[in-house]
N, C-alpha and C positions, 0 to 999 in steps of 0.2 A: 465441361463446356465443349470440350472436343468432340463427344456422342450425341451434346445436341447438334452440333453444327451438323455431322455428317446425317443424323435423321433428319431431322428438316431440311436439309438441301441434296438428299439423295433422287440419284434417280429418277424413282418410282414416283415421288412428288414431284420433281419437275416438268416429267411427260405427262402428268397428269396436271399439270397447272400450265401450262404453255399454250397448249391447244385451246382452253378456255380461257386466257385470257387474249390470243387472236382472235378465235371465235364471235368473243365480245367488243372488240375493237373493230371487227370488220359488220360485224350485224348488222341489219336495219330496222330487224323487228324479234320480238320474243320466240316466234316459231324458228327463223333462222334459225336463232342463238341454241334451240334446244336441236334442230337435226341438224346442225353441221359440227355445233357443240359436242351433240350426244355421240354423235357416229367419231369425231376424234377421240373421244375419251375412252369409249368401248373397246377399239382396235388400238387405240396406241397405249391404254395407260392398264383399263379392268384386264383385259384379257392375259397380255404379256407378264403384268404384276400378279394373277391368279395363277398361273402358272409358275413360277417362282415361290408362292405360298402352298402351291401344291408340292410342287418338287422337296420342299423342307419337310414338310410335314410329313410325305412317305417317305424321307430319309437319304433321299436320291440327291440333295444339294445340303452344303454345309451350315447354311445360313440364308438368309433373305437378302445378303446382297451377295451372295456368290462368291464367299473370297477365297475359296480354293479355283484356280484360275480353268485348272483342267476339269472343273462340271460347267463354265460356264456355255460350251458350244452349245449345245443343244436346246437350253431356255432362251437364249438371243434370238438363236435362228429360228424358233419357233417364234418369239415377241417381235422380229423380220416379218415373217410369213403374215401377224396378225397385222403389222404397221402397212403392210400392201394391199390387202384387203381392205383395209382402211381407207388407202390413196384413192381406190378402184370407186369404193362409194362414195367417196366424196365430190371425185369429177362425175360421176353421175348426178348426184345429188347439185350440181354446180355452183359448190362453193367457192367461193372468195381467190382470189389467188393469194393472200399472204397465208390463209389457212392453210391451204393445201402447201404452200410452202414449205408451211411449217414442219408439218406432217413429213414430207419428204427430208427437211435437216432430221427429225428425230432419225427415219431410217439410213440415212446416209451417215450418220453420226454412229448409228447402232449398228453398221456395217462394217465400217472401218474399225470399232471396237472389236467386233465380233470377228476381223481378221489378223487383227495384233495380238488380243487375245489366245489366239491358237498356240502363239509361242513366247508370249512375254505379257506376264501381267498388267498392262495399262491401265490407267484410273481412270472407270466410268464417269463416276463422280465427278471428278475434275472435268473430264471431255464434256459430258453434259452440263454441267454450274457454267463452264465458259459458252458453250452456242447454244444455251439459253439468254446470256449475257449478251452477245454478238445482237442473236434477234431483237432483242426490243431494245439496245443501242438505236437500230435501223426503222424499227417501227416509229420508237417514241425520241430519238433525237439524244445528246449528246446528253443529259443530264443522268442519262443510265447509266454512262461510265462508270458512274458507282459504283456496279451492280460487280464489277472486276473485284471490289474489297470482299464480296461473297464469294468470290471464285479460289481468293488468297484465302478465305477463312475455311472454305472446302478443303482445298491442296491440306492448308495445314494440319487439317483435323483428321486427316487421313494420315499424314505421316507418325502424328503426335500416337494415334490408336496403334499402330505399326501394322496398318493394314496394306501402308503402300512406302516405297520408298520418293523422295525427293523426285528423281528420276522419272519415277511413272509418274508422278502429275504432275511435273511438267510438260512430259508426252504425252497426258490426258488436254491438256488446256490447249499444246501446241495441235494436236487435231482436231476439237473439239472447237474453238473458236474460228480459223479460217474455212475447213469446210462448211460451217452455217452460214457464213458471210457470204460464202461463193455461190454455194446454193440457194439461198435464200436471193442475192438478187440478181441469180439469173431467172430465177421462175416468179417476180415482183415486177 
């Protein structure tokens, strides 16, 4: 149970399911939905996640979610780099402002990971499960609170695998949820 929680609620689905379901909540029409959709999924989810399935597979990272803490610099700040280019297209493209909001928690979220990280293991998973939670709390109104029992069943299922201790995710949730909250509505 603990393996599914953490595959289905990793990361790599998350940033790939957040931007599409803003996307679709801000749209007005099918073209929207697909270039402001397409362009958040390519820079924030295909490209950062291809890289991470690249790096495993030539040997250069331990795993697909990075749990040796000391490979992860280099795949963040590259999935950084693609989540800006992202941000860049999409205020071109003049998407939505909860979109691009969005866009901007993932990188602010994947920033502050990606500097805790350099010297203590924090829970991605947890940071992301929570300010994806946060967000659509704010989008869709209070009956999301729910979404916190997914966040408890991330934490746990991370400790249960002994991929993270107590510790980190709760320093995953405690960063992870109010920087989405702050960011998200000051650019909302």
């Amino acid at each position: 149970m603990a393996r599914l929680v953490t595959e289905a609620l990793a990361p790599s689905v998350l940033v790939t399911a957040m931007p599409m379901v803003v996307a679709a909540w801000a749209s007005h029409d099918l073209g929207s939905f697909l270039s402001w959709g397409g362009t958040a999924l390519l820079f924030c989810a295909v490209i950062p996640v291809g890289v991470i399935v690249h790096g495993v597979r030539r040997g250069r990272l331990s795993d697909r979610h990075v749990g040796d803490h000391t490979q992860r610099a280099r795949p963040l700040l590259t999935g950084l780099a693609s989540v800006a280019v992202g941000m860049a297209l999409l205020v071109a493209l003049r998407a939505p402002a909860e979109l691009f909001a969005m866009i901007v928690v993932i990188f602010v979220v994947g920033a502050a990971c990606t500097l805790v990280n350099h010297w203590w293991k924090l829970s991605i998973h947890a940071a992301v499960a929570a300010a994806s939670t946060a967000v659509l709390v704010l989008l869709h109104g209070p009956a999301l609170h729910a979404g916190w029992l997914l966040v408890a069943a991330v934490a746990w299922s991370r400790v249960v695998l002994r991929d993270h201790t107590w510790p980190q995710v709760v320093a995953g949730t405690a960063l992870g949820a109010p920087l989405a909250t702050g960011t998200f509505l000051a650019l909302t």
